[in-house]
MARKE-328902 format. One record per residue (C-alpha): residue number from 1; y, z, x; residue in one letter. Coordinates in nm, 4 decimals, m for minus. Layout:
BEGIN
<vexgu n="NUM" c2="Y" c3="Z" c1="X" res="A"/>
...
# end
This chain:
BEGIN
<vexgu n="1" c2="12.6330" c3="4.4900" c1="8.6530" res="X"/>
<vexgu n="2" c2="12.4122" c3="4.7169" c1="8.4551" res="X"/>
<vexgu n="3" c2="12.3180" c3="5.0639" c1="8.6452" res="X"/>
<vexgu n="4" c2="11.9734" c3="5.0580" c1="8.8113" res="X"/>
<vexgu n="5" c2="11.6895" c3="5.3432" c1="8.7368" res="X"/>
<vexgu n="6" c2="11.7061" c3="5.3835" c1="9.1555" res="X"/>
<vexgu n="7" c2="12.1059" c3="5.4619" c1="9.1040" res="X"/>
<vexgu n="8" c2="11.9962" c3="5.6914" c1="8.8338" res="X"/>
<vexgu n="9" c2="11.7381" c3="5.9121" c1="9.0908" res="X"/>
<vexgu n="10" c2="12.0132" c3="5.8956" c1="9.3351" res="X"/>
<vexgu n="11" c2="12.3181" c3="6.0318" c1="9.0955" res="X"/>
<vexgu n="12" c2="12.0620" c3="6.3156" c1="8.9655" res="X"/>
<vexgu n="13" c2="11.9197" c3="6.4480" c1="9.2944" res="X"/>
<vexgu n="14" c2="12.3223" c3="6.4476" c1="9.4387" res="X"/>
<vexgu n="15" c2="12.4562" c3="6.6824" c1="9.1332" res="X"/>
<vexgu n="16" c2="12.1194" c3="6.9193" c1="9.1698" res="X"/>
<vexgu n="17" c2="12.1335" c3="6.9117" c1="9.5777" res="X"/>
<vexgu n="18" c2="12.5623" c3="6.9680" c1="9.5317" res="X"/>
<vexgu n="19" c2="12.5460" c3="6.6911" c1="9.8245" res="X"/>
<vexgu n="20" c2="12.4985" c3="6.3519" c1="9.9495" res="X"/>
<vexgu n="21" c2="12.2840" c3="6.5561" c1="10.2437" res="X"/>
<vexgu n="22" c2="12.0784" c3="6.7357" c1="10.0172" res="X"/>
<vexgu n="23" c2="11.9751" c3="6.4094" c1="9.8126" res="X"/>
<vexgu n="24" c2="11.9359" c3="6.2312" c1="10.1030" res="X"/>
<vexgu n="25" c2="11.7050" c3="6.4894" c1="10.2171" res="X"/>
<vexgu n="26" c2="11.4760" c3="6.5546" c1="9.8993" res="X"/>
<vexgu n="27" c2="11.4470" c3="6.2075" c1="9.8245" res="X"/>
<vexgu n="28" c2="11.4029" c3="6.1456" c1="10.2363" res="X"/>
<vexgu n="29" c2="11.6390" c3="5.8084" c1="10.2262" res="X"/>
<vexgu n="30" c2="11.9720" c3="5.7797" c1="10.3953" res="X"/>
<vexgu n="31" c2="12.3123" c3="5.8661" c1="10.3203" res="X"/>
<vexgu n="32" c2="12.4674" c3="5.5769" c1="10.3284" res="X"/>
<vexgu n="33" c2="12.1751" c3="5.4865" c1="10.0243" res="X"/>
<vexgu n="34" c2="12.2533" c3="5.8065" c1="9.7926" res="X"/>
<vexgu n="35" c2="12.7242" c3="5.7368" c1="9.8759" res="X"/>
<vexgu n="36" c2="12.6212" c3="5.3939" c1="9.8308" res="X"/>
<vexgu n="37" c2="12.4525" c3="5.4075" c1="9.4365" res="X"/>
<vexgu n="38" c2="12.7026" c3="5.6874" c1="9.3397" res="X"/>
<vexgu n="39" c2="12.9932" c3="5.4285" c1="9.4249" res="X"/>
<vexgu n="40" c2="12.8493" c3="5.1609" c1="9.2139" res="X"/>
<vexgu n="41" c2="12.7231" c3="5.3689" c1="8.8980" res="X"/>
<vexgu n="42" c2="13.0843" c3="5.5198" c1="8.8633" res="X"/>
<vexgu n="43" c2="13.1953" c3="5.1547" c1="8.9263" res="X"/>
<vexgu n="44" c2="12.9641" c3="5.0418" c1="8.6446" res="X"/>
<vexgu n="45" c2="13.0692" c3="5.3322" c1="8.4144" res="X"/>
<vexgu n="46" c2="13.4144" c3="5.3415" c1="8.4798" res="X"/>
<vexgu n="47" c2="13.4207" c3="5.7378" c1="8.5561" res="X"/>
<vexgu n="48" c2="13.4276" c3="5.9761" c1="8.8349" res="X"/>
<vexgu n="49" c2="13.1108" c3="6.1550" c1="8.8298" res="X"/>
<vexgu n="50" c2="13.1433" c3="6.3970" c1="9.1135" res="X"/>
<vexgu n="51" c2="13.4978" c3="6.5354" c1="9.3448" res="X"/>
<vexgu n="52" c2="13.4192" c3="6.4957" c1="9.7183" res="X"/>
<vexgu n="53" c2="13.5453" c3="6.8181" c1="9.9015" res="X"/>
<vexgu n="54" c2="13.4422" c3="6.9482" c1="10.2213" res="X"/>
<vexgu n="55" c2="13.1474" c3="7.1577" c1="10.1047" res="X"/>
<vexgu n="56" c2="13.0130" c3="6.8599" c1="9.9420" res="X"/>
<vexgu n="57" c2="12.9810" c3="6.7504" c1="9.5526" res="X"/>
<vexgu n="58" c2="13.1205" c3="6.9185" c1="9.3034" res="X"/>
<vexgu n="59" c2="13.0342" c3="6.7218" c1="8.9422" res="X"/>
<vexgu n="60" c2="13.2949" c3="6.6647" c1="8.7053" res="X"/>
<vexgu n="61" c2="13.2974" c3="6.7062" c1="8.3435" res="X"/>
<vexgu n="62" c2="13.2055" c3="6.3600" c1="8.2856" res="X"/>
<vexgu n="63" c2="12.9721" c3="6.3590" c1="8.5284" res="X"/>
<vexgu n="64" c2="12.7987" c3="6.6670" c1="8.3899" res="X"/>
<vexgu n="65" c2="12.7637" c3="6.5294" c1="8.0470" res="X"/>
<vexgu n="66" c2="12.6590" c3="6.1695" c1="8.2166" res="X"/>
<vexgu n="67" c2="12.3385" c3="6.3814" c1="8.3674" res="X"/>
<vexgu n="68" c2="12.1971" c3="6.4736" c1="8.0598" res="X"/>
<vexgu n="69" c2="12.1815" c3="6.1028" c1="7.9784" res="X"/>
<vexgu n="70" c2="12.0177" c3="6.0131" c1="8.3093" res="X"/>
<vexgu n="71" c2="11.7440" c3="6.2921" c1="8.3430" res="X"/>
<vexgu n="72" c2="11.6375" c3="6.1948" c1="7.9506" res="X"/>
<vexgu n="73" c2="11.6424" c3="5.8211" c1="8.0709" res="X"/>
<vexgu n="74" c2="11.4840" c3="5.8952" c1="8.3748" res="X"/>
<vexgu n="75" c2="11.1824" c3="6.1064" c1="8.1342" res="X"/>
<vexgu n="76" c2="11.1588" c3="5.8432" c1="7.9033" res="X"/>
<vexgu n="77" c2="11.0513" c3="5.6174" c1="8.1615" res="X"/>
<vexgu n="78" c2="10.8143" c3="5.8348" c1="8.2661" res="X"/>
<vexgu n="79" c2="10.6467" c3="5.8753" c1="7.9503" res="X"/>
<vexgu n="80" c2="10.6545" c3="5.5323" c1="7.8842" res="X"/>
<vexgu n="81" c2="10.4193" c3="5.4797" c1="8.1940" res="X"/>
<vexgu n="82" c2="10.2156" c3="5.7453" c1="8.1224" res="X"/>
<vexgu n="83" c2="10.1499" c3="5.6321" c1="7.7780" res="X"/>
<vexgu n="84" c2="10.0417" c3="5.2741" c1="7.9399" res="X"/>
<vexgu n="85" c2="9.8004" c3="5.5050" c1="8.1851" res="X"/>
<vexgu n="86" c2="9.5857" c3="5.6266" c1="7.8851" res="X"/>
<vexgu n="87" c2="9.5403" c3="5.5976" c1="7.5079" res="X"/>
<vexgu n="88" c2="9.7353" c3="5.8857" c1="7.4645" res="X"/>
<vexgu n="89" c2="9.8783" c3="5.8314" c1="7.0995" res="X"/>
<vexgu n="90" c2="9.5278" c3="5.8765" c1="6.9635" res="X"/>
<vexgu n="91" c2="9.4784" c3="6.2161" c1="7.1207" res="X"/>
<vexgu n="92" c2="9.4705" c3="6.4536" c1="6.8470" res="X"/>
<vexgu n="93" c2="9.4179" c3="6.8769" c1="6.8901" res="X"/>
<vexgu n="94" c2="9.6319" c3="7.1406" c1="6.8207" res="X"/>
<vexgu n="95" c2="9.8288" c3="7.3478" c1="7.1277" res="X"/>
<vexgu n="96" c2="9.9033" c3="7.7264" c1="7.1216" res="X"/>
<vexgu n="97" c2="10.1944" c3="7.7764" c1="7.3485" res="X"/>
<vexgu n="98" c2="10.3671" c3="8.0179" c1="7.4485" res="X"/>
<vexgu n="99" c2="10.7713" c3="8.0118" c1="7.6141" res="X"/>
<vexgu n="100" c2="11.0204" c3="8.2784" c1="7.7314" res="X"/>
<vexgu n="101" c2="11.3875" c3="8.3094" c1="7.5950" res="X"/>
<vexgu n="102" c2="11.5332" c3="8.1800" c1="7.9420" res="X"/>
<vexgu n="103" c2="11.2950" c3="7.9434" c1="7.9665" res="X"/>
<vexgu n="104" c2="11.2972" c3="7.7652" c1="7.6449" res="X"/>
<vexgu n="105" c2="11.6580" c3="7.7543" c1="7.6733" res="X"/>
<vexgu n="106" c2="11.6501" c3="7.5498" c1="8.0393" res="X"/>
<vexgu n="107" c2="11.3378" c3="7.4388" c1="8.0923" res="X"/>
<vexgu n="108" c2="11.1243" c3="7.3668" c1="7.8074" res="X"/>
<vexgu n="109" c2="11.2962" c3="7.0804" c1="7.6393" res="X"/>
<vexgu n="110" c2="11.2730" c3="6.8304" c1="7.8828" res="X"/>
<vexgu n="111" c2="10.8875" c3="6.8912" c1="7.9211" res="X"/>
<vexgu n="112" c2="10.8252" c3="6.9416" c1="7.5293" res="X"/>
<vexgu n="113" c2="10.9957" c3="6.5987" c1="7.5204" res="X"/>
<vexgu n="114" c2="10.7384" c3="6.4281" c1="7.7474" res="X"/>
<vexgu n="115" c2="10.4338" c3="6.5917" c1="7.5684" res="X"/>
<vexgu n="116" c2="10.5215" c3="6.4698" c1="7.2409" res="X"/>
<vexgu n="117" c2="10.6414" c3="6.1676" c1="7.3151" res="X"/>
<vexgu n="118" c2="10.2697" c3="6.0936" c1="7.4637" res="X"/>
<vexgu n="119" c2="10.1011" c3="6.2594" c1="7.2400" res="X"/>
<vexgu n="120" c2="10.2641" c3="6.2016" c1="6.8655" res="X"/>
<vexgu n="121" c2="9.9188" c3="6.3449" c1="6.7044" res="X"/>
<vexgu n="122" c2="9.8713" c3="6.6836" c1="6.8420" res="X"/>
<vexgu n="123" c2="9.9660" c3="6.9747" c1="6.6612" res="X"/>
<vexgu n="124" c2="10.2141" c3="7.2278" c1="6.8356" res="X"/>
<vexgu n="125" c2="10.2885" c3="7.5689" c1="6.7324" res="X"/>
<vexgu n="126" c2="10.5435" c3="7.7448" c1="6.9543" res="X"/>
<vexgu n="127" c2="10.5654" c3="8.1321" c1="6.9842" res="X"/>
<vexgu n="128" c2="10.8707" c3="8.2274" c1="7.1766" res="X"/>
<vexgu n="129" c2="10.8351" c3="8.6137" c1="7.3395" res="X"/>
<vexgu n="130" c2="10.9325" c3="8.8294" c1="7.6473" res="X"/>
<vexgu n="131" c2="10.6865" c3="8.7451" c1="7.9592" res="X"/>
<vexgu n="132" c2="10.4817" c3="9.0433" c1="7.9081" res="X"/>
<vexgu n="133" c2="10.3662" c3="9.0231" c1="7.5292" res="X"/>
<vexgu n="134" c2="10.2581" c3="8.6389" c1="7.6544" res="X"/>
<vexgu n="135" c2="10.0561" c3="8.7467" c1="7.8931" res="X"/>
<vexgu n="136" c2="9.8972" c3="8.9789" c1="7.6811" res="X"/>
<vexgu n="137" c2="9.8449" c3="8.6821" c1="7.3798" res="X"/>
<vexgu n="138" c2="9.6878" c3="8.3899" c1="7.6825" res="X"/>
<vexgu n="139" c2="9.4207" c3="8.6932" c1="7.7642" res="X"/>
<vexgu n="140" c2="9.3686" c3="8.7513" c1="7.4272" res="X"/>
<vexgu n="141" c2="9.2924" c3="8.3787" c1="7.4275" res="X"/>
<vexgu n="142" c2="9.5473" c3="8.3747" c1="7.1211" res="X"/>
<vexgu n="143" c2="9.7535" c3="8.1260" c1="7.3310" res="X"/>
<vexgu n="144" c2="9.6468" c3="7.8049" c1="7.5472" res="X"/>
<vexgu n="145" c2="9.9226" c3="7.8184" c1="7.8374" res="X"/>
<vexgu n="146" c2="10.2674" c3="7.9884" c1="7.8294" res="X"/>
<vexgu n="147" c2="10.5507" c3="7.8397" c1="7.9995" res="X"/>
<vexgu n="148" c2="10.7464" c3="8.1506" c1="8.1733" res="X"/>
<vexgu n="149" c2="10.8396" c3="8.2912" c1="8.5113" res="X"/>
<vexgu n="150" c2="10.5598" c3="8.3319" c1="8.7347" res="X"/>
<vexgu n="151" c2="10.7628" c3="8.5541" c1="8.9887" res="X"/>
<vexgu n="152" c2="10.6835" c3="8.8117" c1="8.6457" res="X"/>
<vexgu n="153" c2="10.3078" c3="8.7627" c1="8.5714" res="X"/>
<vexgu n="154" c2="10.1322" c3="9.1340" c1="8.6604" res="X"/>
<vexgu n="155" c2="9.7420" c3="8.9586" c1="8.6045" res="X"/>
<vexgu n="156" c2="9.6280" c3="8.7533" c1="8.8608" res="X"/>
<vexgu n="157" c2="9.2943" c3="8.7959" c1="8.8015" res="X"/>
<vexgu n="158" c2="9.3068" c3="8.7261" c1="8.4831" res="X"/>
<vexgu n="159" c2="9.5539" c3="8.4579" c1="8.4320" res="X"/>
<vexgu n="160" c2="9.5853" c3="8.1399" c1="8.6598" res="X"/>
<vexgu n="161" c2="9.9307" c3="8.0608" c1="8.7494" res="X"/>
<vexgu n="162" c2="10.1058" c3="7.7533" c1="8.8428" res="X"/>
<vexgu n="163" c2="10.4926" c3="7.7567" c1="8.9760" res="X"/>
<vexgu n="164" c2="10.7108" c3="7.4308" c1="8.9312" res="X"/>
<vexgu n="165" c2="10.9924" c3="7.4815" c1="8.9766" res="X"/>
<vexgu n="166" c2="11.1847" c3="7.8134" c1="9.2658" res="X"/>
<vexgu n="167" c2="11.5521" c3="7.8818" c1="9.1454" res="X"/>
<vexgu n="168" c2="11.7453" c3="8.1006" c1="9.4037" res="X"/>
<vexgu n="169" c2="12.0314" c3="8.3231" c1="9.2682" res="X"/>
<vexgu n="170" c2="12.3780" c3="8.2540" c1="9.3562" res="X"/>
<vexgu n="171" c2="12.7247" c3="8.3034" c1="9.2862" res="X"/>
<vexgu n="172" c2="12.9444" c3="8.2453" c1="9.0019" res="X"/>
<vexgu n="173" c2="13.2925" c3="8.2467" c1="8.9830" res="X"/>
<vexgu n="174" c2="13.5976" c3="8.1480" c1="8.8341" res="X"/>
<vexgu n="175" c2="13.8241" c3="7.8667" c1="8.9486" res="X"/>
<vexgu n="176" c2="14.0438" c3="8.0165" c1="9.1749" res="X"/>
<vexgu n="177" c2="13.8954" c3="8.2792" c1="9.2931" res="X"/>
<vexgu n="178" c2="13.9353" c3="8.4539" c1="9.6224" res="X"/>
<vexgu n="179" c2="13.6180" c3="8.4168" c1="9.7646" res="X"/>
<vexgu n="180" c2="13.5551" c3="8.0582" c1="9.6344" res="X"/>
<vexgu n="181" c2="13.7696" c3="7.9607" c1="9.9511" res="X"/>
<vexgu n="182" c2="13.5663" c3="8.1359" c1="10.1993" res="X"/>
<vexgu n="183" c2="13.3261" c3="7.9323" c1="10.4208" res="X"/>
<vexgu n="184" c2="13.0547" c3="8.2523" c1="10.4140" res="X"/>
<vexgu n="185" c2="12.9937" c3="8.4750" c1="10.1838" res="X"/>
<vexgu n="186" c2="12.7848" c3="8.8437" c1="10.2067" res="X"/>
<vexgu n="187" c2="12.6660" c3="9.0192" c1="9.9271" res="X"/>
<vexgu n="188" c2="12.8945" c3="9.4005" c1="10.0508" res="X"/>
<vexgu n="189" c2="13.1890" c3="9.1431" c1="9.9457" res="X"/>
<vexgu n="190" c2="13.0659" c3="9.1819" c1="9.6088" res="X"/>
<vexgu n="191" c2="13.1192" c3="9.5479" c1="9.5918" res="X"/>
<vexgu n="192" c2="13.4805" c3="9.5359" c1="9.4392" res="X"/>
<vexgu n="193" c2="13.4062" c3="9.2656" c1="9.2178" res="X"/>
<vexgu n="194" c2="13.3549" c3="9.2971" c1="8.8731" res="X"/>
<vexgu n="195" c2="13.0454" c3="9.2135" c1="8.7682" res="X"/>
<vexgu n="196" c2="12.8957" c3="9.0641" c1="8.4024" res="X"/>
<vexgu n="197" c2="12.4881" c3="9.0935" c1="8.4287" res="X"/>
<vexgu n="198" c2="12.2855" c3="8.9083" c1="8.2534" res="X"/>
<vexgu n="199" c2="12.0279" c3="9.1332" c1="8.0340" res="X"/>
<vexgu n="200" c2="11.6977" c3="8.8391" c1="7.9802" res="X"/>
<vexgu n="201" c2="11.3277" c3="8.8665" c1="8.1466" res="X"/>
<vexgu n="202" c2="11.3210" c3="8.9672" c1="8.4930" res="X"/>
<vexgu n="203" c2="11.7109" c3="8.9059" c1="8.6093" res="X"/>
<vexgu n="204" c2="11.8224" c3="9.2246" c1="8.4713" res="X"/>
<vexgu n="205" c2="11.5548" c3="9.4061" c1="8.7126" res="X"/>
<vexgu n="206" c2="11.6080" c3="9.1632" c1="8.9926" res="X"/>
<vexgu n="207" c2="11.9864" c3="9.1898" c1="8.9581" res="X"/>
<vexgu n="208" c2="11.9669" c3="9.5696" c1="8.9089" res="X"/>
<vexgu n="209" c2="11.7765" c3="9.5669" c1="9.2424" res="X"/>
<vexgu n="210" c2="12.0276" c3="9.3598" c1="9.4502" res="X"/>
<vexgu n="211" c2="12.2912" c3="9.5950" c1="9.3254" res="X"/>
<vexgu n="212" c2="12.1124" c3="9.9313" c1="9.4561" res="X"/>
<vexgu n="213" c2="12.0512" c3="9.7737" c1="9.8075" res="X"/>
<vexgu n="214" c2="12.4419" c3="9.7109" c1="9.8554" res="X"/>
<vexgu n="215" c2="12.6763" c3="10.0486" c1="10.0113" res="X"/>
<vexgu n="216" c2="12.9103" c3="10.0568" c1="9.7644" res="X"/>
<vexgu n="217" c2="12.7804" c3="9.9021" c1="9.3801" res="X"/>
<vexgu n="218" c2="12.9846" c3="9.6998" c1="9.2206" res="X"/>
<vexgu n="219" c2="13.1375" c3="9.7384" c1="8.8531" res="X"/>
<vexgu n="220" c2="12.9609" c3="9.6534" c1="8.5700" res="X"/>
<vexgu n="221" c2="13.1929" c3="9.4810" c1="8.3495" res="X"/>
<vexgu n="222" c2="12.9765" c3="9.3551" c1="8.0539" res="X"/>
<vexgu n="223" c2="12.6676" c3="9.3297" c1="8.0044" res="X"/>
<vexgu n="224" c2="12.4980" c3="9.0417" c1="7.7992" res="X"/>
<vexgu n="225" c2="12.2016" c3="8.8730" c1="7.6582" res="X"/>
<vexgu n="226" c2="12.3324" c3="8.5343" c1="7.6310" res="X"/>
<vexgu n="227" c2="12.4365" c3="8.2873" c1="7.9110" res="X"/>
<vexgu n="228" c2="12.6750" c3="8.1012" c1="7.7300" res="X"/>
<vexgu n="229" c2="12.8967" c3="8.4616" c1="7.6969" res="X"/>
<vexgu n="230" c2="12.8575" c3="8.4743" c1="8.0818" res="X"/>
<vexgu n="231" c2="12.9726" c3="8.1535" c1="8.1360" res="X"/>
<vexgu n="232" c2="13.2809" c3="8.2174" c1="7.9174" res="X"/>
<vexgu n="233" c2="13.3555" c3="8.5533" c1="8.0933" res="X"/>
<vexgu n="234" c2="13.3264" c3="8.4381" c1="8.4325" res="X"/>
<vexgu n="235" c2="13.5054" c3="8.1339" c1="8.3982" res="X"/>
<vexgu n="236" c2="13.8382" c3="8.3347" c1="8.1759" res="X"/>
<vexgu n="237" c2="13.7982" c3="8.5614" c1="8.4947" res="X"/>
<vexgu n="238" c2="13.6201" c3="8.8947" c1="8.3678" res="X"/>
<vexgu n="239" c2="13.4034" c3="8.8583" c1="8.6508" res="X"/>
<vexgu n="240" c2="13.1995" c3="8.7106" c1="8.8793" res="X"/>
<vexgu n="241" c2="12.8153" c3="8.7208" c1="8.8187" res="X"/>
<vexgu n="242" c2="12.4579" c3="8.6472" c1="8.9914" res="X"/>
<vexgu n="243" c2="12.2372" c3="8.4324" c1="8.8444" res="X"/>
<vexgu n="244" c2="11.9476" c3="8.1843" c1="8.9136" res="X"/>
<vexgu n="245" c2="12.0998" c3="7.8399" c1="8.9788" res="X"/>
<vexgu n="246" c2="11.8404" c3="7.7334" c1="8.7021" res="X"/>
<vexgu n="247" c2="12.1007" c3="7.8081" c1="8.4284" res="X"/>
<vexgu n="248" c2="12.4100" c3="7.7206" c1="8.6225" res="X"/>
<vexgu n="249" c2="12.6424" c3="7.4683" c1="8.4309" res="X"/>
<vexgu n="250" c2="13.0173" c3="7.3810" c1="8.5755" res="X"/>
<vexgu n="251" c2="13.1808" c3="7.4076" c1="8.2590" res="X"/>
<vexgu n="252" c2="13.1865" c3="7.6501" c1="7.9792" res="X"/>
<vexgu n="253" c2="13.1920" c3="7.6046" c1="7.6448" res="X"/>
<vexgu n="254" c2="13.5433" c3="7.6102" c1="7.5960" res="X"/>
<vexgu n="255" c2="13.5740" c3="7.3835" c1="7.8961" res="X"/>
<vexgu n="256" c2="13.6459" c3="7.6211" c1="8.1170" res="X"/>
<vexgu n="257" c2="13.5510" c3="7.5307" c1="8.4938" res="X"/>
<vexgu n="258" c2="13.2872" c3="7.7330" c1="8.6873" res="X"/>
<vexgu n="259" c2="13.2481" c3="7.7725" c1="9.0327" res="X"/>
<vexgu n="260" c2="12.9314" c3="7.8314" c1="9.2394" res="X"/>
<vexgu n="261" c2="12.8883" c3="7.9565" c1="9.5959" res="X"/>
<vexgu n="262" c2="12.5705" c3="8.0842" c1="9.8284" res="X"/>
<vexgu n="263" c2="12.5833" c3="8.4389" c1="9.9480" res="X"/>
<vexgu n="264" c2="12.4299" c3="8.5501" c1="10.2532" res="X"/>
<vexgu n="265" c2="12.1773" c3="8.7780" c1="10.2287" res="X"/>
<vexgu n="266" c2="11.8608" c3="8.8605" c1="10.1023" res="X"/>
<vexgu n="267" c2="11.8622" c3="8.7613" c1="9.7315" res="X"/>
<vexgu n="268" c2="11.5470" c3="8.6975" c1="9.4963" res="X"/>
<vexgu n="269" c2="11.4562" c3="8.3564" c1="9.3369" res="X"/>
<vexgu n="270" c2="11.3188" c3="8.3064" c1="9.0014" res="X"/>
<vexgu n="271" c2="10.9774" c3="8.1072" c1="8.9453" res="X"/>
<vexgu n="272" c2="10.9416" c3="7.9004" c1="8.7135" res="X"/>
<vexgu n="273" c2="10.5849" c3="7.7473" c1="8.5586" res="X"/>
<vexgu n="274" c2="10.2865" c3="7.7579" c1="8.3854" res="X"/>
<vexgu n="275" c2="9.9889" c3="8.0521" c1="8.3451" res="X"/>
<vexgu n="276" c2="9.6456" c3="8.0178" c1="8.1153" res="X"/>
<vexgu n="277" c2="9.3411" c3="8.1999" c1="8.0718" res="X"/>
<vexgu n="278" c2="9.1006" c3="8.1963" c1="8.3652" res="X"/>
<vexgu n="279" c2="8.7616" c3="8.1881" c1="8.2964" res="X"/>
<vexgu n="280" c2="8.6997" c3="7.8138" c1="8.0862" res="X"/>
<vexgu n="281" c2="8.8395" c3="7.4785" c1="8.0953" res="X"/>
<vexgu n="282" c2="9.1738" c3="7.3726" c1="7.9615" res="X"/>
<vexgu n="283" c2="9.1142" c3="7.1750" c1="7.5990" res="X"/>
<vexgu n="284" c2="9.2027" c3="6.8453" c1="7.6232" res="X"/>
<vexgu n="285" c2="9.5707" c3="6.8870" c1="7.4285" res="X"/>
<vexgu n="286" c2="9.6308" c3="7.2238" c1="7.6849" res="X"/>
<vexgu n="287" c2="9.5339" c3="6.9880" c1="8.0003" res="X"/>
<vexgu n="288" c2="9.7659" c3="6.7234" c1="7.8810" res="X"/>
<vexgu n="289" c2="10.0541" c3="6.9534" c1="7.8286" res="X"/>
<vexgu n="290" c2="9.9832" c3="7.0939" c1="8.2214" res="X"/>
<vexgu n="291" c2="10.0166" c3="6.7556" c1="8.2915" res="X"/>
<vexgu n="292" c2="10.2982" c3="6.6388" c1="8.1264" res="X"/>
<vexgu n="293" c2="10.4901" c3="6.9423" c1="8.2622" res="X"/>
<vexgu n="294" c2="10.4235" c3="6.9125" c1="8.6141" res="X"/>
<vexgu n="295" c2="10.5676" c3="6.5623" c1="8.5623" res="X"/>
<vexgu n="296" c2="10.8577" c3="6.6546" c1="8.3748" res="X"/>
<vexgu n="297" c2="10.9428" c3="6.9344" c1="8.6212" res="X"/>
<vexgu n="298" c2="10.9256" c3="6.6727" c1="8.9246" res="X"/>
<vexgu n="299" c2="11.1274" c3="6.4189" c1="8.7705" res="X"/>
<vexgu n="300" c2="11.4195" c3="6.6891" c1="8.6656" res="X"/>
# end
């Protein structure tokens, strides 16, 4: 039997949630639903997507490279119904938008995806910048919206804002580790630990932050602009790191495995959305793209 778009929904919200609870809860269904479609979509695929332990899902490689395939199915759909809402092939315009490095790299595909899917005709020119020079080029009215992290935008009054999507930080580690077998974790635990920080938009302040606050700071053992060379460091065991579960992956790219754990305490969250020029309406091809993002950001 073929798998079903439903099974698809379920299988998604159960590797972002890490648990049957969480999907369950999000997509406010029962358990025995979410165990249920996960049981028959490995059945129909012949693979173990996810390793049941005690703390919930963990996703397995397989199952990691399966999810791609199901949140682009899952979008497709999407914009398949949308483009049956409205004639939106014959929308024509050109778009000005602006995108962070973190960003573009996590978020901006899926919803870039969507847009042009709907709307073939529009022309799209794509400046990619830190969060402040952005800013500075939607006031300017040299951009039409800027996809970025809201938790950075300084402007309020000059800049409506829209957050889709809140990623708190958490832990990484590598398989193995000590701590990875510890029910709770506190952020003083961290204070031996090597750490590898991640140097891109606001995490390097945020992260510089959360070290300050703890009694005893913990090593700095690299420090990097690129996720990929954190993944690879944390998972050969350099060192742990903290890091928005927005750009969390299990697996490096060596294949490495990659742990993640909460930490008690208070850590920051990164924002994730949208911010134009106050003051007059959206163009049509700008309005779209608001639109096709807050879609693309529910469905992910």
């Amino acid at each position: 039997m073929a798998f079903t778009l439903r099974q698809l929904q379920f299988f998604t919200a159960a590797a972002e949630q890490g648990s049957v609870s969480g999907a369950a809860r999000v997509l406010s269904i029962s358990q025995s639903s979410v165990t249920e479609a996960i049981h028959a979509l490995e059945n129909d695929l012949g693979v173990t997507l996810f390793e049941r332990q005690a703390r919930g899902l963990e996703i397995t490689h397989k199952g990691s490279l399966f999810l791609r395939h199901a949140r682009q199915i899952l979008t497709d759909v999407s914009t398949a119904r949308m483009a049956f809402r409205e004639d939106a092939g014959q929308a024509k315009g050109r778009l000005s938008l602006g995108v962070t490095s973190l960003v573009a790299g996590y978020v901006l595909s899926d919803i870039l995806s969507r847009f042009r899917r709907a709307y073939p005709q529009v022309e799209l020119n794509v400046i990619e910048d830190n969060g402040d020079y952005l800013q500075h080029l939607l006031i300017g009215g040299e951009l039409d919206v800027a996809v970025l992290l809201t938790s950075s935008v300084r402007d309020r009054m000059a800049l409506h804002v829209e957050t889709l999507l809140v990623s708190p930080y958490r832990l990484w580690l590598p398989l193995g580790h000590a701590l990875a077998e510890q029910e709770a974790i506190s952020l003083d635990q961290l204070a031996g630990e090597p750490l590898i920080q991640l140097m891109v938009d606001e995490i390097e302040e945020s992260t510089a932050r959360l070290m300050a606050a703890l009694k005893v700071r913990p090593q700095i053992a690299f420090r990097t602009r690129s996720v990929e060379a954190v993944r690879s460091l944390v998972a050969t065991g350099a060192g742990v790191a903290i890091l928005p579960s927005l750009v969390y992956r299990p697996w490096s790219l060596e294949g490495d495995r990659i742990g993640i754990r909460d930490v008690s305490g208070d850590l920051p969250s990164v924002q994730v959305g949208l911010a134009w020029r106050k003051g007059a309406p959206l163009a049509a091809p700008a309005l779209n793209f608001v639109r096709s993002a807050q879609n693309a950001i529910t469905h992910r």
